[in-house]
N, C-alpha and C positions, 0 to 999 in steps of 0.2 A: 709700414711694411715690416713683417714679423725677419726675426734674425737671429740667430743660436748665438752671439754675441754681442752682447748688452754695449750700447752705446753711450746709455746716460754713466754706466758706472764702471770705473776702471777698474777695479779690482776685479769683480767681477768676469770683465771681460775679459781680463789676464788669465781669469781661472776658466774660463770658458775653452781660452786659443791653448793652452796647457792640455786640457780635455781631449779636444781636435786633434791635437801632436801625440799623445800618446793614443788615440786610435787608431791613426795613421800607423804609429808601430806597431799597433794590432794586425793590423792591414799589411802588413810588409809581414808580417810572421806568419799569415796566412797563406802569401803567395808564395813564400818559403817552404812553406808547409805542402801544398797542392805540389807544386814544383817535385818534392820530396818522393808526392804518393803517384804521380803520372810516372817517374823514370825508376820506380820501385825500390827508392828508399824508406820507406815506409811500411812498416812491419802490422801486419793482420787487421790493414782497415781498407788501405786500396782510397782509390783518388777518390769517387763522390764520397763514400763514407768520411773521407776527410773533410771534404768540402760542406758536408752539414755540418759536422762538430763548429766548423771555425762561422759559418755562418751565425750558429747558435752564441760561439763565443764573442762574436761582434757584436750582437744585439746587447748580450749582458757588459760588453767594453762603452756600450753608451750610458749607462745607468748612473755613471757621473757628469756626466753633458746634462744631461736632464735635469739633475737636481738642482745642477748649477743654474741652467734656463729658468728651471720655476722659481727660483730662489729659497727652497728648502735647506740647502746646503749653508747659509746663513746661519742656521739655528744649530750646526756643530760648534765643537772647541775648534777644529779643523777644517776652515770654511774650502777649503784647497781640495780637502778630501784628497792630501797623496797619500797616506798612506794605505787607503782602501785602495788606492790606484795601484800603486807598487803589489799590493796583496796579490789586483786580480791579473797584475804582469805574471808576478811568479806564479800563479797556478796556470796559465797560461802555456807557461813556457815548459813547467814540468808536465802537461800534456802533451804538448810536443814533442818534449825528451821521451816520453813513456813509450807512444807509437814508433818513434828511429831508430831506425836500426844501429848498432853498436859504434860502426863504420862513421855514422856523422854525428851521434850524438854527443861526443868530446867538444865540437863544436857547440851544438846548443848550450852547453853549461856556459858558456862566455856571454851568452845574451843574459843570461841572469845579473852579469853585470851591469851592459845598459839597462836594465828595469832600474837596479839602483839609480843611475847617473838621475833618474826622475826625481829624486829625493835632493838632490844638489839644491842649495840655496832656503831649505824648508826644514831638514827636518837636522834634530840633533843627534848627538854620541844615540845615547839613554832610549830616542826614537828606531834608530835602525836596527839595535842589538836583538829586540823581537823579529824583524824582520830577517835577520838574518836566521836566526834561529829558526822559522816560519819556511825560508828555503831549501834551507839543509837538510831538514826532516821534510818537507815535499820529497826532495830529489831523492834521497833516501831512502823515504817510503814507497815511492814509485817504483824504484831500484828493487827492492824487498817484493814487492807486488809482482814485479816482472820476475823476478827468479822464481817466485812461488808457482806463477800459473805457466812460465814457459822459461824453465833453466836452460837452457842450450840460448836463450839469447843473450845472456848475461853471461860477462864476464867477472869473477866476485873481485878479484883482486885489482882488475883495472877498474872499478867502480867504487873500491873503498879509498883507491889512490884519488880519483875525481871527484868526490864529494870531501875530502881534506883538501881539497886544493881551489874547489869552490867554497868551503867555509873560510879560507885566508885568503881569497881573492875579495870575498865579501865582506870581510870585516874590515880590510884595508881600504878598501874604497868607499865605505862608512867614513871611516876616520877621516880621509879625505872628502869628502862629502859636507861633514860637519863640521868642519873645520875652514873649510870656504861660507859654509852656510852662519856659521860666527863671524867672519870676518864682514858680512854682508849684514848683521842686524846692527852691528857694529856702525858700519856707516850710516842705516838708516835711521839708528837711535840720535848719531849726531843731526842728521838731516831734518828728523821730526821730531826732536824736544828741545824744551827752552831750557837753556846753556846754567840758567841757576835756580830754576823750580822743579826739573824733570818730568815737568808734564810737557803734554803738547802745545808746541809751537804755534804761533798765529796762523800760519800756513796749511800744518798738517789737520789743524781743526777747523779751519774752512775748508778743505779737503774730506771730511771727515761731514762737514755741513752737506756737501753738495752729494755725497752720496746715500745719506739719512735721507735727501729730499728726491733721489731717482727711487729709492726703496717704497718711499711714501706716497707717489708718484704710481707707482704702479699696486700696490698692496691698498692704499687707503688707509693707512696707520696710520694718523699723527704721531710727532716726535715735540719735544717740549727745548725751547733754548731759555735758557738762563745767564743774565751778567749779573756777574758781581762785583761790588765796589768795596773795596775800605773805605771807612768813613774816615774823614781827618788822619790821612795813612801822612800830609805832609810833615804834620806833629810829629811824628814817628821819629823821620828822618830830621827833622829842626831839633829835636831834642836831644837823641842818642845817635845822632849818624845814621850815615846810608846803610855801613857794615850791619848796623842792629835793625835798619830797616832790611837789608836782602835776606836775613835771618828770619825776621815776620812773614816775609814772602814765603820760604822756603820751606816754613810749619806749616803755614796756612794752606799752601798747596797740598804738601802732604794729608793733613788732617779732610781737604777736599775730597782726594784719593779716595781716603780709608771710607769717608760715609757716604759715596754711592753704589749705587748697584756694579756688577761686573762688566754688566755691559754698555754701563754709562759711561762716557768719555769726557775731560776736562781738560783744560788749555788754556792759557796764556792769551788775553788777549791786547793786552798792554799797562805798561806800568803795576797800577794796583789793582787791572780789573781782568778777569776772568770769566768764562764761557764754562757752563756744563752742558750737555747734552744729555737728555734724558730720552731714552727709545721709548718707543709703544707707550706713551705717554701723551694724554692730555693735561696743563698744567693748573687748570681749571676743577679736576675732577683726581684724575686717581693719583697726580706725581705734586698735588700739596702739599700733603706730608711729607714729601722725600725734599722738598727745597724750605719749609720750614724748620725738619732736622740740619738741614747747612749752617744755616741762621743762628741755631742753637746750638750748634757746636762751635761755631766759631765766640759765644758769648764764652763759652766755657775754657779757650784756649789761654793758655798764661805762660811768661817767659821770664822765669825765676831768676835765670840765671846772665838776662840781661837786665830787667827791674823787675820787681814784683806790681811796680805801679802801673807797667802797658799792662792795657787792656783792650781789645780792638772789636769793633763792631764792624756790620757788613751792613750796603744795601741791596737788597736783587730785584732785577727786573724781570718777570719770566712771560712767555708767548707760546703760544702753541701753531707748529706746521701745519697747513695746511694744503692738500694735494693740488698743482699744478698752480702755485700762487711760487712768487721768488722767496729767491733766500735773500733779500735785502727787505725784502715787505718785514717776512718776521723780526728781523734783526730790529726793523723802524721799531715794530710795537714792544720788542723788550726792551729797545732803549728809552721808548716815552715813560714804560711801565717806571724805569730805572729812575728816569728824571721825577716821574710822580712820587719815587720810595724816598728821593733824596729831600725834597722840597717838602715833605709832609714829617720830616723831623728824622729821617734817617735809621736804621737796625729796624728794619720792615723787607716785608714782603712786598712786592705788586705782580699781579699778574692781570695781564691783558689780552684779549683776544681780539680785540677791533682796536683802532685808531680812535 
């Protein structure tokens, strides 16, 4: 049964019901709005003329529901899409300001406010300052636009006092905004990374699994899982301590980081072994190359400065997803693959697609 809110995948469906709530305040600005043009606050459009604009304007407040249902929204830096959201608040709402008449439009500049409050938790300082600046000059312009075609309905001096009073009402509730919205990545950063490699945690990257496989699930992309082991990592720590072993850990990770794609993800998956995920990847065909660069990056790492004698090599096992099969099936075959790389002499690749 089809649903405007994704089931298999949480994020998703977080950015789905985010969607829904801010149409809903479309929808309340609408009736705001009609409300406005029936008791004739509403200046040279009159109720139905209103009532198409906002109808037109509802259609275009779905255009992020959608992308998010298709899952196109995916393929931004800003899978949330707020601040296209925020954008098409504030234009919104400086339409609204532009048809009111003088009397209630003091009031609309406050809803510019709550457009912000949608940015709470998402975006930062550096994010909103466009935005604000995006408002200002709407309201502004609007302002400008109405005195030009109809000066008697503008007041100039009570309109340059409410556009300085919406650019500091705006800015401050930024600050505030992003400053909750730090305080929130803050805790998630503790939540979903491991406490001494700073990649993801065992948790956040089966989290991270399970929604690669609702994606690939409905798309038909496979995605590629990769373990990886240190070879003889217990030498490490028999030799020079744990301290010089959680330092191996902590390059190795890093150097992990640095040689995948952007949008590949890595995690912790115990002791010396770790998980990459490699998207849109078969690991058979096109994501070879990118798990034998691992390999060979890690041959090339050296820690001078605890011996020049470590030298550490990796096994990896790697599988490719496959749509509507578990995420325990793949995990089996990269771990056989892992046991076949360790057993055949170890600093190897295996990649396996069957049992």
């Amino acid at each position: 049964m089809f649903s405007i809110v994704p089931k298999d995948d949480r994020h998703q469906a977080l950015r789905a019901r985010r969607s829904v709530i801010a149409i809903s305040g479309y929808a309340v600005l609408a009736c705001c709005s009609l409300a406005m043009g029936y008791f004739g606050f509403a200046r040279g459009i009159g109720f139905w003329g209103m009532a198409c604009l906002w109808a037109v304007l509802l259609l275009i407040s779905a255009v992020p529901l959608l992308l998010i249902v298709t899952g196109v929204n995916r393929r931004f830096k800003d899978p949330s899409l707020t601040i296209f959201q925020i954008s098409l608040g504030i234009l919104f709402v400086t339409i609204m300001g532009y048809f009111t008449v003088s009397e209630i439009r003091g009031v609309i500049t406050v809803v510019y406010i709550l457009v912000f409050v949608f940015g709470t938790f998402r975006l930062r300082m550096r994010d909103f300052l466009p935005l604000v600046a995006f408002a200002v000059l709407m309201y502004g312009g609007a302002m400008l636009a109405l005195h030009r075609f109809h000066p008697g309905a503008v007041d100039v001096n009570l309109e340059v006092m409410r556009t300085v009073i919406l650019l500091l009402a705006l800015l401050w509730i930024s600050f505030l905004a992003s400053y909750i919205a730090n305080l929130r990545r803050r805790v998630k950063h503790l939540a979903s990374y491991d406490a001494l490699t700073n990649i993801y945690n065992r948790r956040e990257i089966f989290e991270i699994l399970e929604r690669e496989k609702a994606f690939s699930d409905r798309s038909g992309i496979p995605f590629s899982l990769c373990i990886l082991d240190i070879d003889d990592f217990k030498k490490v720590n028999d030799t020079y301590g744990h301290q010089a072993g959680d330092e191996v850990l902590k390059r190795f990770a890093a150097a992990l980081k640095k040689n995948i794609r952007t949008e590949d993800y890595v995690g912790r998956y115990g002791g010396e072994e770790f998980l990459v995920i490699l998207v849109n990847n078969d690991c058979l065909k096109n994501s070879k190359k990118c798990i034998l660069r691992l390999l060979e990056m890690t041959q090339s790492l050296t820690f001078p400065d605890i011996d020049e004698a470590i030298h550490i090599t990796v096994s990896i096992g790697a599988s490719s997803y496959f749509p509507c099969e578990s995420i325990d099936d793949v995990i089996a075959r990269a771990d056989a693959a892992l046991y076949e790389a360790k057993g055949s002499g170890k600093n190897m690749v295996v990649c396996k697609n069957t049992i």
